[in-house]
C-alpha positions in Angstrom: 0.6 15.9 -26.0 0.8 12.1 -26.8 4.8 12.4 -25.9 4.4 14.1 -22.9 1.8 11.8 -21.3 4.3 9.0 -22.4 7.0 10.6 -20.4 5.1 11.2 -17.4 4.1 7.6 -17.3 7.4 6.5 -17.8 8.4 8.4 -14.6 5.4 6.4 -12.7 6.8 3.5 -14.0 10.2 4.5 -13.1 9.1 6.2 -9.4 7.4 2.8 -8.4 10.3 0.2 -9.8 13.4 1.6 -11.2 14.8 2.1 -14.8 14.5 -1.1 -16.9 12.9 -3.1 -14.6 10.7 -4.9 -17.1 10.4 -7.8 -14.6 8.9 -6.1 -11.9 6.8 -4.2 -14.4 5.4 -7.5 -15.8 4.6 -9.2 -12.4 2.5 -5.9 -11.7 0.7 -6.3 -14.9 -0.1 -10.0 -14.3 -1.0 -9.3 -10.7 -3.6 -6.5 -12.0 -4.6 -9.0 -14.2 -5.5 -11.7 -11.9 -7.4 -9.5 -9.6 -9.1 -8.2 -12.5 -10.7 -11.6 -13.2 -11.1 -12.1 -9.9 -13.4 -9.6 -9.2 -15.1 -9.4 -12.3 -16.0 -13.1 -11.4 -17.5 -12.0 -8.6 -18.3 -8.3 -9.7 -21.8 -7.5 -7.5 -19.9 -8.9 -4.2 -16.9 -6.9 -4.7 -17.3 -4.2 -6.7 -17.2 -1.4 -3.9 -13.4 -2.3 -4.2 -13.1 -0.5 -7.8 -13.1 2.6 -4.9 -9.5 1.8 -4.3 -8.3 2.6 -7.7 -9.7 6.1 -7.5 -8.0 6.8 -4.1 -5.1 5.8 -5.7 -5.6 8.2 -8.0 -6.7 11.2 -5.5 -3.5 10.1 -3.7 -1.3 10.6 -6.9 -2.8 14.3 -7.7 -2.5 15.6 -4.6 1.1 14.4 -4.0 2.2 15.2 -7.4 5.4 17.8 -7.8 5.1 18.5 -11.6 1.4 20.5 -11.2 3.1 24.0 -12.0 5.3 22.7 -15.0 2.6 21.1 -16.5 0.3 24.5 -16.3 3.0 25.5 -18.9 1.0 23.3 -21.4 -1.5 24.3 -23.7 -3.5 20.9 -23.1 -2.8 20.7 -19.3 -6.0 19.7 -17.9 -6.4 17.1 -20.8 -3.6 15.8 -19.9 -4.1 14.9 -16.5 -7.4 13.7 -17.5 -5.9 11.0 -19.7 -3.1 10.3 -17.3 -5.9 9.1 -14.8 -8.1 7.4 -17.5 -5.3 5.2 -17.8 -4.4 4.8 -14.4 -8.2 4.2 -13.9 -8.1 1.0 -16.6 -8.4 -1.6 -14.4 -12.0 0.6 -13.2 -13.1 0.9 -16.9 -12.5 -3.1 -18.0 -14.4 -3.7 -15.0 -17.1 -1.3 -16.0 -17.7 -2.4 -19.2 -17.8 -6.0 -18.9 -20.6 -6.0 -16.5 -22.0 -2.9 -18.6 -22.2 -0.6 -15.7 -23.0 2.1 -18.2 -24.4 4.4 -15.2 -21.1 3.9 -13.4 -19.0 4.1 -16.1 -20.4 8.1 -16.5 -19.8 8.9 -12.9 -16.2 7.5 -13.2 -15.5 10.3 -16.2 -16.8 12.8 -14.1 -15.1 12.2 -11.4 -12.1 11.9 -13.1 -12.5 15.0 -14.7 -13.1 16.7 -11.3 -9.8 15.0 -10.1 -7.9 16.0 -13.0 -9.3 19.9 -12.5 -8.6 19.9 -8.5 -5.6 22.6 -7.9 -2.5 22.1 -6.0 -3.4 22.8 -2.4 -0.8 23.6 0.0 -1.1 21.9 3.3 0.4 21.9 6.7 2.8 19.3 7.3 1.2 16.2 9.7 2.8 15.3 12.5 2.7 11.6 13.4 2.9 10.3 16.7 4.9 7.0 15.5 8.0 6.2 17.1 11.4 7.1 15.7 13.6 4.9 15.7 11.8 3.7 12.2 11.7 7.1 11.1 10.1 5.1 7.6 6.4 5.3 9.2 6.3 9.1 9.1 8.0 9.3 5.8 4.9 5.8 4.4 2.3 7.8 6.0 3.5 11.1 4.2 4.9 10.1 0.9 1.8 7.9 0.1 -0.7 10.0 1.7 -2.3 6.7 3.5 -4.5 8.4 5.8 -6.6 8.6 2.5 -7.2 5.4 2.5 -9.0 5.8 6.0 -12.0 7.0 4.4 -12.6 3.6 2.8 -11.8 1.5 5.9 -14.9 3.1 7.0 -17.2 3.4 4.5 -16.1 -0.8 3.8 -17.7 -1.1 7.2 -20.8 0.7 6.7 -21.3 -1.5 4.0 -20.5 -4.6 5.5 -23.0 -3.8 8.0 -25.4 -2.7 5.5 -25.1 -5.4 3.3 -24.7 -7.8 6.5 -21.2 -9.1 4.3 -19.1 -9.9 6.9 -16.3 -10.8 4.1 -16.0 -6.6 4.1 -15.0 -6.5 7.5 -12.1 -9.3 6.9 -11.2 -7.3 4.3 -10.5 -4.4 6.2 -8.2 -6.3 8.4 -6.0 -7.5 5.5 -6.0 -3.9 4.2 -5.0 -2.3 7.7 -2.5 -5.6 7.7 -0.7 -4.8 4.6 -0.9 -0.8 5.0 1.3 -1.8 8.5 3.8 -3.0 5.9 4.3 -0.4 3.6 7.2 1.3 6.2 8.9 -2.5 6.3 9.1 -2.2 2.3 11.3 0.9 2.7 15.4 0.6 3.6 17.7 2.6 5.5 20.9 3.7 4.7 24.0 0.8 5.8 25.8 3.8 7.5 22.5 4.5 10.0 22.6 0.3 10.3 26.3 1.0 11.5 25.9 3.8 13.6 23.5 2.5 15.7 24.6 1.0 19.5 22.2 -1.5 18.8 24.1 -4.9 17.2 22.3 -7.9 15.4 19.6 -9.0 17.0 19.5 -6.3 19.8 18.4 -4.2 16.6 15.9 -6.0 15.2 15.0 -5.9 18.8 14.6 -2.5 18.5 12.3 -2.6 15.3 10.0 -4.9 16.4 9.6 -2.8 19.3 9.4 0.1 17.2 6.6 -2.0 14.8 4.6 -2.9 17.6 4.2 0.7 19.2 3.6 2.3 16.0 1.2 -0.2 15.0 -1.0 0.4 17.9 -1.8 3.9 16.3 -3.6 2.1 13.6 -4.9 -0.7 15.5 -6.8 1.6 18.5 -9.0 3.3 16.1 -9.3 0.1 13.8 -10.4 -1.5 17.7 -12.9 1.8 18.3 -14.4 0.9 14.7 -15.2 -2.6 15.2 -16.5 -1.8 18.8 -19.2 0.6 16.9 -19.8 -1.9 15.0 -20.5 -4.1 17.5 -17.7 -6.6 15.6 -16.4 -8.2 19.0 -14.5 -11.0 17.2 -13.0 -8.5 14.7 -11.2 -6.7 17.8 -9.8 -10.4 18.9 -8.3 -10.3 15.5 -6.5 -6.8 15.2 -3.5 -8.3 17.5 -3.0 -11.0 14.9 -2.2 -8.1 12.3 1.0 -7.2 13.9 2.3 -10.8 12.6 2.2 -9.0 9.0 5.2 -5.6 9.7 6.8 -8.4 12.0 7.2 -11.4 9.0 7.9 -8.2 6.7 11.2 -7.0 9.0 12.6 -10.2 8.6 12.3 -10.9 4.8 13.7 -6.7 4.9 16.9 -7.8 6.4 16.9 -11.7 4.7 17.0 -9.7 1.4 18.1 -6.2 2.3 19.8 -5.2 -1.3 17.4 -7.1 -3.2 13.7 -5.3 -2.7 12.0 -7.2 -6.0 13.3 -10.5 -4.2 11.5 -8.9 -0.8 8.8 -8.4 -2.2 8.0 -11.6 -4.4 8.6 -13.7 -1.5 7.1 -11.9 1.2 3.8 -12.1 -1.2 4.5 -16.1 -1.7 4.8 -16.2 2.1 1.7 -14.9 2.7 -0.1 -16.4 -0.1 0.6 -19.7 1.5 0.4 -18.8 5.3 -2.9 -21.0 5.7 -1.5 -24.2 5.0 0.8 -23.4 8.2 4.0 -24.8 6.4 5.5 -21.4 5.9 5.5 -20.5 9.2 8.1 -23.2 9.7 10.6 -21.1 8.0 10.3 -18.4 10.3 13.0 -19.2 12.3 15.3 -19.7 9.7 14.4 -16.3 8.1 15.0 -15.0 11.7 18.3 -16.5 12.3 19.1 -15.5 8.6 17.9 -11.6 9.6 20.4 -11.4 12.6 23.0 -12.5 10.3 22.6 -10.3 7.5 23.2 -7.6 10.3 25.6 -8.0 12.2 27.7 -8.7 8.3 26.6 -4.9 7.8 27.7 -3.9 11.0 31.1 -5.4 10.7 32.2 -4.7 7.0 
């Protein structure tokens, strides 16, 4: 049992990062880390976001391919149990050190419950995005981020309940970096090549493509905040579409390196309130449109 739990965590591992990518493992580690003292600093403020980790989790079960082969085993539902224990650490440290003992016995159950749900077959969504980024269907479907939706909500029931307006602003960085999720994904250089649209006429294209697609998460984000009677909140949804937008142009900056997309797309943003990264933008821009129209003429 012990080696197959191992394996099927190695092919997390591997599904999220690539073989042997001990680098990319390690910043994930230190970034759990840091959040982890984070909100255990701040534990009674924050600790509805602990809910994240176990849609995570409901997202993984119910988009997971192996269910059938793993009925094959003897220990199968222990298995999936222990899977999500571990996936749930960050949950359980949390727990603990604020001795949440209450909490901590309602987290087993529920993952029990997660680990027993069976594999439902479902009808395939269809998305209204636009198609020319065909990689907001395939986000929305591979990740199952409509789950997440759920929380959006119940973050602002809180918020309002609670009268902590900090929720709120959290669910605009959420919906912000759920935007660019699609912008993390690459086409294939032959589609790049294909296309009638050259250089800068195709990141045209994308950015027109980011902008109408976003508008299917920012509406209902809107209708939220207007139940909520959040009227500066609504002024503020626009600004999100500056997250996908920033996040095309470090795509085509560093095309065939994702981990360097990533790290500095998170530095970026990490330093956007002292203004002095925006500076760069046109650079990066200029950079993007280059990197292009290379691809279209090799």
């Amino acid at each position: 049992m012990i080696p197959l739990l191992a394996y099927l965590l190695r092919i997390r591992i591997r599904k999220l990062f690539g073989k042997d990518d001990y680098l990319a493992v390690f910043m994930l580690l230190t970034g759990i880390g840091v959040v982890l003292y984070f909100l255990n600093r701040n534990y009674s403020q924050y600790a509805s976001y602990s809910l994240v980790f176990l849609l995570e989790i409901v997202r993984i079960h119910t988009n997971r391919k192996d269910l059938e082969l793993l009925k094959l085993s003897p220990n199968y539902h222990t298995i999936l149990f222990l899977e999500y224990n571990l996936y749930a650490f960050p949950t359980w440290v949390l727990l603990l050190l604020n001795q949440k003992f209450i909490e901590a016995i309602i987290l087993l159950a529920i993952l029990t419950l997660i680990s027993r749900i069976p594999k439902i077959n479902r009808k395939t969504l269809h998305y209204p995005f636009k198609m020319f980024d065909p990689f907001w269907v395939v986000a929305f479907r591979k990740n199952r981020l409509l789950l997440y939706f759920p929380l959006v909500i119940l973050l602002g029931y809180m918020g309002i309940r609670h009268n902590n307006e900090n929720l709120h602003y959290a669910i605009l960085v959420f919906i912000g970096m759920i935007s660019c999720i699609p912008s993390f994904e690459r086409e294939e250089i032959i589609h790049i090549k294909a296309s009638h649209y050259i250089g800068k006429n195709y990141l045209f294209q994308q950015y027109k493509t980011t902008a109408f697609n976003f508008m299917y998460i920012g509406i209902p984000l809107a209708i939220l905040f207007g139940f909520l009677q959040q009227w500066f909140l609504i002024a503020l949804i626009p600004m999100l579409l500056l997250f996908p937008m920033l996040n095309l142009l470090f795509k085509y900056v560093f095309f065939e390196r994702k981990m360097l997309h990533a790290l500095f797309f998170t530095l970026f943003l990490g330093n956007i309130i002292y203004g002095l990264p925006l500076l760069l933008v046109p650079l990066l821009y200029f950079k993007a449109i280059k990197n292009l129209n290379a691809i279209q003429n090799a």
